[in-house]
N, C-alpha and C positions, 0 to 999 in steps of 0.2 A: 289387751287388757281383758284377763275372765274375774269378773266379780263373781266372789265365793260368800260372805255375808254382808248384808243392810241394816242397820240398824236406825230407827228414828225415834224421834221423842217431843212431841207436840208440832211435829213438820205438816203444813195443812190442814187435811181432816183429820192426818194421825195421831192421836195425843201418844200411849205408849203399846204401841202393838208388839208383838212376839216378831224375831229377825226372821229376817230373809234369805234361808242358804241357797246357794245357787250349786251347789255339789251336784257330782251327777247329770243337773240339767245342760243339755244341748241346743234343744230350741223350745223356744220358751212364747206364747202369744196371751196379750193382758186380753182377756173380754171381760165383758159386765155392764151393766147400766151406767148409762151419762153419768154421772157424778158420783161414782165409786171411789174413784183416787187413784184410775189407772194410769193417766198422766203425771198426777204429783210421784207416784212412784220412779219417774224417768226423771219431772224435776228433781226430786231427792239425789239422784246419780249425777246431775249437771249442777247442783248444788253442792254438792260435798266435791268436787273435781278442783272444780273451774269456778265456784259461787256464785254462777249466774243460772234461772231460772224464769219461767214466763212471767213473775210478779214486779212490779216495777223496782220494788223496793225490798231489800232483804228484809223489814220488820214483818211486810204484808206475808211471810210462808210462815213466821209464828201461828199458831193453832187458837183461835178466836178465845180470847178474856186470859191465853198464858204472854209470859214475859220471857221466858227462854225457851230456846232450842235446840237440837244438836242431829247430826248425821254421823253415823260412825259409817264407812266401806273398808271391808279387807277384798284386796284383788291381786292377782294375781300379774305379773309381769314377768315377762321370760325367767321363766322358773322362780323367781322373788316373790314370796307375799309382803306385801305393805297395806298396813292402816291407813286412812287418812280421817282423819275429825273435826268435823266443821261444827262450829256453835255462834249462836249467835244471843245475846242479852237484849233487848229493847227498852226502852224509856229515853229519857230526855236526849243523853248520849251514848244509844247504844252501842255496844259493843260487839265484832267479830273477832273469831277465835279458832286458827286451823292448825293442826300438828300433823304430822306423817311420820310415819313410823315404820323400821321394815321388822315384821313378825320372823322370830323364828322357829326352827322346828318343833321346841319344847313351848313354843308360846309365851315365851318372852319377849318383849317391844323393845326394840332401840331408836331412839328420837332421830331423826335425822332433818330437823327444822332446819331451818335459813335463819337469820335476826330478825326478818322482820316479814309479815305475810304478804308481801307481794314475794318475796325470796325465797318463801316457800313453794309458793303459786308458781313460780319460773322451775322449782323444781319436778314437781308434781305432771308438769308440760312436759319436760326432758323425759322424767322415767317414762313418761305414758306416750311419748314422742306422739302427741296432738293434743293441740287445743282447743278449746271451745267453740271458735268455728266452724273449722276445720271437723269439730266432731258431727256437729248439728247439719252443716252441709253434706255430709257423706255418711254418715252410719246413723243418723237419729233422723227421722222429720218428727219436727213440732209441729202439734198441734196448731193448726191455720197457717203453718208454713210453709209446708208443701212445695212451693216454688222460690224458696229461699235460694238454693242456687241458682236458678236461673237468671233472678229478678240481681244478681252481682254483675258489678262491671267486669268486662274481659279483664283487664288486670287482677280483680278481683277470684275470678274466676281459674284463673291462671295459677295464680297463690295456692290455690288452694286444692287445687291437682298436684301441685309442686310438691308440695306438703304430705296429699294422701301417697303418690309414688313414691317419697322419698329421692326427689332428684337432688335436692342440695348434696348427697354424695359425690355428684357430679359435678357440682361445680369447681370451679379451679381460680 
């Protein structure tokens, strides 16, 4: 997966900042002072994927005194760009809200949702073949997680080698 633009909109600190293209960039390193929003910028990407992030609760990444949110990601997968757009509404009975879409060359969107957003979430897994753990174990450490995989059980751990190799081709 090369993410190509971010878009947010009251996600944390950010209420609505200017996108994020990643064109170009190859390697990329966030610095800045403690509480810049260099992490919320990686929760944004683990939010809009997968909708899990370091807050307990999806309402707590709304942007203090708003009621909605949203992440747009265009990225890139063998040769495919796709959208994905996560929002989220807060109050009594908040609501979530995810589309994926695969972009074409003229910039046109074709919907390619599931009925219902766990079906879309299983798909979004497939194109990106990993998951949320799977991601944050091997290619992200969280912030105070550091020893996230180690602290998994061998079976755990297993899974999730299995996963980054791509052994289930193998299995029979």
């Amino acid at each position: 997966m090369i993410p190509v633009r971010l878009e947010l909109h009251n996600f944390l600190p950010y209420r609505t900042p200017d996108p994020i293209y990643f064109e170009g960039i190859h390697l990329a390193a966030l610095i800045g002072q403690n509480g810049a929003g260099k992490s919320s910028l990686l929760d944004a990407i683990t939010w809009v994927l997968w909708g899990k992030a370091r807050a307990r609760r999806d309402d707590d990444l709304v942007h203090l005194g708003q009621s909605d949110m949203y992440i747009q990601l265009d990225f890139l997968q063998e040769g495919t760009t796709y959208r994905v757009i996560r929002k989220r509404k807060t109050g009594k009975r908040g609501q979530g809200y995810l589309d994926l879409f695969i972009v074409s060359d003229d910039g046109e969107l074709r919907t390619i949702n599931e009925p219902s957003m766990r079906g879309t979430q299983i798909r979004i897994d497939e194109i990106l073949r990993l998951d949320y753990d799977t991601f944050v174990n091997s290619a992200f450490l969280q912030q105070g997680k550091a020893d996230a995989f180690t602290t998994k059980t061998p079976a755990e751990r297993k899974r999730i080698l299995s996963d980054i190799l791509g052994l289930e081709q193998w299995s029979t």
